[in-house]
C-alpha positions in Angstrom: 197.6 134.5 170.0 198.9 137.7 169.2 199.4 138.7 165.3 201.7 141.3 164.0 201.8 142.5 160.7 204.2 143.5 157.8 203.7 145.6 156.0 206.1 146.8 152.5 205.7 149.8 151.4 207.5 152.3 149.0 209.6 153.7 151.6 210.2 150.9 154.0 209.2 148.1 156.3 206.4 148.6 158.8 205.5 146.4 161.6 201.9 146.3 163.1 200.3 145.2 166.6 196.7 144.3 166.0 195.1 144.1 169.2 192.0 142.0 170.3 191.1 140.3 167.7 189.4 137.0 167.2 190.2 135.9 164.0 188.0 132.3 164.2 184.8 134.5 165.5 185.7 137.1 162.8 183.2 138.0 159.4 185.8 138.7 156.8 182.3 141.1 155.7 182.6 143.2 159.2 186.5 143.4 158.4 185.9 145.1 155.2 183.1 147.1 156.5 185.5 148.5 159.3 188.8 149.0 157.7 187.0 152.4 155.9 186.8 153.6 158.7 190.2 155.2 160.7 189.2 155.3 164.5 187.8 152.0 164.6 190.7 150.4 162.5 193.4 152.6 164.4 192.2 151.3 167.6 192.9 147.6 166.9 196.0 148.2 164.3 199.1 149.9 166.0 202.0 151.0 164.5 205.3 149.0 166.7 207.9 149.9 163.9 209.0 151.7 160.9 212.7 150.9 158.9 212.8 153.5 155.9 214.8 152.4 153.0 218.2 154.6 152.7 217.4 154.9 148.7 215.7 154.4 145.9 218.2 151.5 144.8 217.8 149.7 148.1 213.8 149.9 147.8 214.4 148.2 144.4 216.5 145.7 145.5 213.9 145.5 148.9 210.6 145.0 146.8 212.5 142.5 144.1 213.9 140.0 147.3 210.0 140.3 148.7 208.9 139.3 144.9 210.8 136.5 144.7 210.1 135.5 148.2 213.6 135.5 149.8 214.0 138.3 153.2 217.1 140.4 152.9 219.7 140.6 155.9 217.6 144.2 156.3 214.2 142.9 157.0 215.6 139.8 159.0 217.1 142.3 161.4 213.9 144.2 161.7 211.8 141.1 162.7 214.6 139.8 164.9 215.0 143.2 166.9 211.0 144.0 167.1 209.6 140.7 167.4 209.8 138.3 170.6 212.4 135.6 170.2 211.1 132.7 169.3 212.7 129.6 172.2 213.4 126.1 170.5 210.9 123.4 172.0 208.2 126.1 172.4 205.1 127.0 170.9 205.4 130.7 170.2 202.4 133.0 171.3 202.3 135.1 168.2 202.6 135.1 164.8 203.6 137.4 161.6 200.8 138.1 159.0 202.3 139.3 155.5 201.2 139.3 151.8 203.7 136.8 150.2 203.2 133.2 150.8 206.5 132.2 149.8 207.9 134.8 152.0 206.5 133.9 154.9 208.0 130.0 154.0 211.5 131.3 154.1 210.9 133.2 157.2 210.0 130.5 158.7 213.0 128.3 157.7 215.3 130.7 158.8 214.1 132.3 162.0 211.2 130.1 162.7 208.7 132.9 163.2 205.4 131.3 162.4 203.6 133.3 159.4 200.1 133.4 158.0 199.3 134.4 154.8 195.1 134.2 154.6 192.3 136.8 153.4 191.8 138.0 157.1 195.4 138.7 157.2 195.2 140.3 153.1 192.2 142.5 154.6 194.2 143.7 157.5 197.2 144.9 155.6 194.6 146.5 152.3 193.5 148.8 156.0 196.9 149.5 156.5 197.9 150.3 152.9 194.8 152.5 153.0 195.3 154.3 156.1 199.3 154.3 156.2 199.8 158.1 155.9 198.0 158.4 159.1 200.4 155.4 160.9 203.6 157.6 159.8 203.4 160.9 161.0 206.4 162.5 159.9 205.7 161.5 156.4 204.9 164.7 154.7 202.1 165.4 152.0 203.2 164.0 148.6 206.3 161.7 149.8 204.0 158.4 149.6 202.8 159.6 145.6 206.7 160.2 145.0 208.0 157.0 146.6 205.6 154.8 144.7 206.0 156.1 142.0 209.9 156.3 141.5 209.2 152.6 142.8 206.8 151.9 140.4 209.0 153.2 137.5 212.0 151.2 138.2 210.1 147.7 139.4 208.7 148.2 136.0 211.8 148.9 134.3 213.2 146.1 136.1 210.8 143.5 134.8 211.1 144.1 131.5 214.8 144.1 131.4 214.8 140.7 133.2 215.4 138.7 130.1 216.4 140.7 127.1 216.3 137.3 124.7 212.6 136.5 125.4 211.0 139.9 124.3 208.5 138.8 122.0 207.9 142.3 120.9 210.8 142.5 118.6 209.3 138.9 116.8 206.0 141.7 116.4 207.7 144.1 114.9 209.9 141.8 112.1 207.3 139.9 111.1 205.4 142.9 110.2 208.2 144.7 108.5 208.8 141.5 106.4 205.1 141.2 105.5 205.5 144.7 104.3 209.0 144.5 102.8 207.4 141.4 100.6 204.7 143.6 99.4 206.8 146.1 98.3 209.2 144.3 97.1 207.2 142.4 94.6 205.0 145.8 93.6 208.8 147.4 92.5 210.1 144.1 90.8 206.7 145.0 88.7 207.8 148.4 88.2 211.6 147.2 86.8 209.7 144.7 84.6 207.6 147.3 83.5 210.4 150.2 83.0 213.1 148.0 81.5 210.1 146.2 79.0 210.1 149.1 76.9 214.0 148.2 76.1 214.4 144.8 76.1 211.2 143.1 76.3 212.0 139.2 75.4 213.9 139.0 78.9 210.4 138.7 80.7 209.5 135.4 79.5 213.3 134.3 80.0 213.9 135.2 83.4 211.2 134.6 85.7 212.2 135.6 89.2 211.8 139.2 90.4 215.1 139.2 92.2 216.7 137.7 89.0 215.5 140.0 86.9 216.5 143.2 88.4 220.4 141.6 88.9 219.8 140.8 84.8 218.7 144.1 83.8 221.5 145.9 86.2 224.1 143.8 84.7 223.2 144.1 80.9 222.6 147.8 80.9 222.3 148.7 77.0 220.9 145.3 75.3 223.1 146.3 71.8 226.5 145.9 73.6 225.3 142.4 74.5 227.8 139.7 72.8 229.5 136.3 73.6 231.7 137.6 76.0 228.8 138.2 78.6 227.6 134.7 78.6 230.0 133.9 81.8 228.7 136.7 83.9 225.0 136.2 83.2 225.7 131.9 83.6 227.1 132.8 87.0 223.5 135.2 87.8 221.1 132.5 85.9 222.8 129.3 87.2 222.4 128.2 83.5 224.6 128.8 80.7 221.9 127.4 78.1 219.8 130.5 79.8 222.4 133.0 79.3 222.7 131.6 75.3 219.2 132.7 74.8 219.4 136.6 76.8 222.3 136.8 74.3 220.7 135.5 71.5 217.3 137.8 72.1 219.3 140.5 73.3 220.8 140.3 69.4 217.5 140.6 67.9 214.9 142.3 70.3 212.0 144.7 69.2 212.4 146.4 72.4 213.1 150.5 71.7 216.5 152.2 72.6 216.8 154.5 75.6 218.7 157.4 76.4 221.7 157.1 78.8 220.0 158.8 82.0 217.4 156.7 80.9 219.1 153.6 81.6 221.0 155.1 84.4 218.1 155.4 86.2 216.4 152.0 85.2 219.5 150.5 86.8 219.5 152.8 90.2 216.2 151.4 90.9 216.8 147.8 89.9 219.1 147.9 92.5 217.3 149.1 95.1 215.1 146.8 95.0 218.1 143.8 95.2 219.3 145.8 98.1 215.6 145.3 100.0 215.6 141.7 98.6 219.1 141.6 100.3 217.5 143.1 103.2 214.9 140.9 103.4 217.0 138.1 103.7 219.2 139.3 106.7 215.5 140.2 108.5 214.6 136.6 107.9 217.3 135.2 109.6 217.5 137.3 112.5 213.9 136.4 113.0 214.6 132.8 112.9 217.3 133.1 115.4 215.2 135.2 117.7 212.2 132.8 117.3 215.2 129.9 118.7 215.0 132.1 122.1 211.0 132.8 122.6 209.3 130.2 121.0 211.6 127.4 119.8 208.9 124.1 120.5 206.2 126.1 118.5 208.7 127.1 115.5 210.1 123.8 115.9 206.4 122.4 115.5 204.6 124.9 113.0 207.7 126.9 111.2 209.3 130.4 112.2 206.9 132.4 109.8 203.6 130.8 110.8 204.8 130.8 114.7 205.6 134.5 114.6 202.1 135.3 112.7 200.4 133.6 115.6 202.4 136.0 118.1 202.0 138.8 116.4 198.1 138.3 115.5 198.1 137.3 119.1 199.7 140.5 120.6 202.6 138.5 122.5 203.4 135.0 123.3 201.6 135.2 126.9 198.2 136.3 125.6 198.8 133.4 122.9 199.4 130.7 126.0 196.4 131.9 127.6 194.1 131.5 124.0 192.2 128.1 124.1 193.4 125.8 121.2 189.5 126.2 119.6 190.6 130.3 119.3 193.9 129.9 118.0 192.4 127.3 115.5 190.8 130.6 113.9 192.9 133.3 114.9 193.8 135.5 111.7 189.8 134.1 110.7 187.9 136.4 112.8 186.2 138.3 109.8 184.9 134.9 108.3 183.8 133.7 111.6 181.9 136.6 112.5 180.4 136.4 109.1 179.4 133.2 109.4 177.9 133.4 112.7 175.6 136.5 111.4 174.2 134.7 108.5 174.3 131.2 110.3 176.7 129.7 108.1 179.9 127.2 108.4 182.4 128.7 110.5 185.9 128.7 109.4 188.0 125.7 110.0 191.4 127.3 110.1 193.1 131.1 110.1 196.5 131.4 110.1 197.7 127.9 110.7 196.5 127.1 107.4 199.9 128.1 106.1 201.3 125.1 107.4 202.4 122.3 105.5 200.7 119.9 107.4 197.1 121.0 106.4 198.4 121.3 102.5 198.9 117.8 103.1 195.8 116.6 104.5 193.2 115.2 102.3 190.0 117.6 101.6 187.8 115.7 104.2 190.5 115.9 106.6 191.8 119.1 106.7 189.3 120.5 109.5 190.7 117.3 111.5 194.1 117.9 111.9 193.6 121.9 111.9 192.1 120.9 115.3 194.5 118.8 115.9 197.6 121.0 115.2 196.0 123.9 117.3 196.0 121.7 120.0 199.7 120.8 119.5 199.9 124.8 118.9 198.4 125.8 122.3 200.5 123.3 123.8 203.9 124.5 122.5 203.3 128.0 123.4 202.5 127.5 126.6 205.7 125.5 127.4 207.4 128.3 125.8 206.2 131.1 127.4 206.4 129.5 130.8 209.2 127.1 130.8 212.7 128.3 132.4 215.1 126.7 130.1 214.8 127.3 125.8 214.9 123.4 124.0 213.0 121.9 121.2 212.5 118.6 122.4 209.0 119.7 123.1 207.9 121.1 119.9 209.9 117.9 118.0 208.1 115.6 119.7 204.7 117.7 119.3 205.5 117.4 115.4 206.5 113.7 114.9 202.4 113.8 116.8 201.4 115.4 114.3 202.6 113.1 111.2 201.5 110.2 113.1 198.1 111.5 112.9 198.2 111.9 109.4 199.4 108.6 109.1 196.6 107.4 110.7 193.8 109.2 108.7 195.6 108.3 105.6 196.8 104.4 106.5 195.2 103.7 109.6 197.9 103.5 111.6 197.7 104.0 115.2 199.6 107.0 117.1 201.1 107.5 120.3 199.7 108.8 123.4 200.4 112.3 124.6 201.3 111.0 128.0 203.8 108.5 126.6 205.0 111.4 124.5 205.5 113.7 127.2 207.3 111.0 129.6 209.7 110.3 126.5 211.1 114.0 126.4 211.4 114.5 130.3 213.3 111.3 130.4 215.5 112.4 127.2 216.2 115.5 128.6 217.1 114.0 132.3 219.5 111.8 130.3 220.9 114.6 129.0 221.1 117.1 132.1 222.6 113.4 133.2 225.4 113.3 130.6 226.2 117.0 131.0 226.7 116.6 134.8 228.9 113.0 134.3 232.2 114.7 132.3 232.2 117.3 135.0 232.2 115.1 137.9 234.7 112.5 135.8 236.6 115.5 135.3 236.9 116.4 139.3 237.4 113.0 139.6 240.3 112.9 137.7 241.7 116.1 139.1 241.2 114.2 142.4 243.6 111.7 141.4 245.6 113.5 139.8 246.4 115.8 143.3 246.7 112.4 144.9 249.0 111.6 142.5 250.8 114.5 142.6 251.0 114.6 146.4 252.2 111.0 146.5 254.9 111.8 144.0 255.7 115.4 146.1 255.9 112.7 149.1 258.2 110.2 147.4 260.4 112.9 146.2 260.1 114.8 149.6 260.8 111.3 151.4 263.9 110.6 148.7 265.6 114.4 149.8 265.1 113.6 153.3 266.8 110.4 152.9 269.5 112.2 150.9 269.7 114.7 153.8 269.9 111.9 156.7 272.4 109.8 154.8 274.4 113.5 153.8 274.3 113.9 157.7 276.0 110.1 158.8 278.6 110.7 156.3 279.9 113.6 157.9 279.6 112.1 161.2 281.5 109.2 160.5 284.2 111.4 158.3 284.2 113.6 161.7 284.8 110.2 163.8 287.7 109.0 161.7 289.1 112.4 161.8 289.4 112.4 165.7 290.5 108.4 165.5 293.1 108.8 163.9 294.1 112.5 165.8 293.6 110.4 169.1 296.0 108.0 167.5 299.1 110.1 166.2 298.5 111.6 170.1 298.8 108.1 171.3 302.0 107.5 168.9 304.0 110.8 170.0 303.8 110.1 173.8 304.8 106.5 173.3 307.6 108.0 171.4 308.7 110.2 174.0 308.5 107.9 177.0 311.0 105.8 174.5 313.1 108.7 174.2 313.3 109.3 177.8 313.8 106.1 178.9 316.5 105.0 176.6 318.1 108.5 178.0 318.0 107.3 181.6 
């Protein structure tokens, strides 16, 4: 049987002849040992045909059909015009070797070329890849490097702009910015405590809460102009009007020592600073949760939005955190313990970053290295549905979660949890339900619209039926008015020549 080959390269479809070869007597070994070498390999690989692509944007859209396994009208055309037609009823006496499986499926369905997709066939076309400069000769030196390139730059490009709500690397980058934001933030509160101390000093032990503080200090300004009148402003900041009494009250009678104007000017340009990056902080937060709903809403659903983006970040991005083993991302963010540990030969660590979660604050001492095992593997799980799953929901990581409180249930009472198969089958059949319910109002909808045509049709053919009647009936009026017009003309001509025959007779 005869096999031809395709071949896609950066500047077009090539089809290849290769001649007398058995590939059942064949060493896959000898095949790699020959390919190196040009005049053995030209003589059994013949170029048959070349179609260049007319730019740069149809090589794109070229190599993204052959990625996704669908041929293009273009390459259809070149198999159809250089290939033997293939006659229904009979075996062909060739076949097309290629790289893509999946391509050569759809080839298959639609022209019904037979196709081959095996490592003789993958060592074949790595000879022609290797030696294609010398198949083309009119290529010239450099045009290959360019083409693949260009190719290689906007394939790439391509890729990454694929799906602009799943790039994990902006979860990287937030997290990070609010772990440093939170640092700063609280090492400046401790600067504004510190600066406006020297003034009013009592307020410290008042007001607790960095955040509160500096919106305090920014609104009191000079503590001797502080009098009754302020207690509804600082009751709307505190939340508590008995709170506001007392900054009044110690405000009357603090130790605290007075400060210049540009002094306090300056205490309060920084106290609000910082609310602005607390204010910051906040809208940060929030677009993080909102991006962790689109790349990883089972294991945010299962773990929390902070911890889950942790776990990405630490992880580098949410595919290489699919690919980690639940045992590693049991530790991950624990490295420097465990490697500790495992040079003085002592207990490894039990958790790294998922100890952050509520669920191990919750377990009992003795069982807190249980269910860090078992949330990892809830973890692992999660992730990978997340990075590999084509629609966003968080049935998953819902379910994965009401797992995990049935195991501490059952550590605690003794109460025995589900299975994760019966699990699993619970959510596919919740979410078929739902695809279900989604698909019912439509077709209820067409339904309706289905009637209502018929409906409408039969009413346009009742009314259509009612003017036609109007019509017919308009139509043997007339006639019958025309009929008694010409009865009676007959008649009154009937009349007049009786009349004169009277008149002429009576004459006589």
């Amino acid at each position: 049987m005869a096999l031809s080959l395709l071949f896609e390269h950066a500047s077009g479809f090539a089809l290849l002849e290769a001649h007398g070869i058995d590939e059942i007597g064949q060493n896959i070994e000898a095949v790699r040992s020959s390919i190196t070498d040009l005049s053995r390999f030209g003589r059994v690989v013949k170029l048959t045909a070349f179609h260049p692509f007319e730019s740069a944007l149809d090589a794109l859209n070229q190599i993204n059909a052959v990625s996704e396994g669908v041929m293009t009208d273009e390459l259809r055309s070149v198999l159809e015009l250089n290939l033997p037609k293939v006659k229904e009823g009979k075996k062909p006496k060739f076949s097309l070797g290629l790289a893509e499986p999946k391509l050569g499926s759809h080839i298959f369905e639609v022209t019904k070329i037979p196709c081959q997709s095996n490592e003789f066939v993958l060592e074949l076309l790595r000879g022609v890849r290797q030696h294609f400069d010398r198949f083309i000769k009119d290529l010239k030196p450099g045009d290959i490097e360019k083409s693949q390139l260009g190719l290689a730059h906007s394939y790439s490009r391509a890729k990454v702009k694929f799906n602009v709500n799943r790039v994990d690397n902006m979860v990287i980058q937030a997290i990070f910015l609010i772990d440093t934001l939170d640092k700063d933030i609280n090492s400046f509160a401790m600067r504004v405590r510190e600066w406006y101390s020297w003034h009013f000093p009592e307020l410290v032990k008042i007001v607790n809460d960095n955040y509160m503080y500096a919106r305090v200090s920014k609104m009191i300004e000079d503590k001797s102009k502080l009098t009754d009148d302020h207690i509804p402003m600082l009751t709307e900041v505190l939340g508590d009007e008995d709170k506001a009494k007392e900054v009044v009250e110690a405000g009357k009678a603090s130790m605290g020592q007075d400060l210049s104007p540009i002094d306090l000017i300056n205490v309060q340009t920084f106290a609000q600073k910082v609310m602005d990056l607390a204010d910051y902080r906040k809208k940060l937060y929030d677009y993080l949760v909102a991006k962790m709903g689109d790349i990883a809403p089972n294991l945010a659903a299962l773990i929390g939005d902070m911890v889950a983006a942790r776990l990405i970040s630490h992880a580098g991005s949410l595919t290489n955190l699919a690919k980690c083993p639940s045992s590693t991302l049991q530790i991950l963010g624990a490295e420097k313990a465990l490697f500790r540990a495992l040079k003085t030969r002592g207990n490894t660590p039990k958790y790294g970053l998922i100890f952050h979660s509520s669920f191990i604050g919750r377990a009992s001492a003795k069982n807190k290295g249980r269910i860090a095992r078992f949330l990892a593997n809830k973890c692992s799980m999660a992730s990978r549905i997340d990075c590999f799953a084509d629609n966003a929901t968080t049935a998953y990581g819902e379910k994965l979660k009401e797992q995990v409180e049935e195991r501490l249930d059952f550590y605690d009472k003794g109460v025995a949890p589900r299975k994760n198969v019966d699990v699993m089958k619970e959510v596919l059949e919740s979410l078929q339900n739902k695809d279900e319910e989604m698909k019912e109002p439509v077709d209820a909808s067409a339904k309706k619209s289905k009637k209502k045509k018929a409906k409408s049709g039969d009413e346009e053919d009742e009314v259509m039926g009612e003017e036609n009647g109007d019509v017919k009936s308009e139509k043997k009026s007339k006639k019958k008015e025309k009929r008694k017009v010409e009865e009676t003309e007959k008649s009154e001509k009937k009349s007049k020549k009786k009349s004169k025959k009277s008149k002429s007779e009576d004459s006589e």
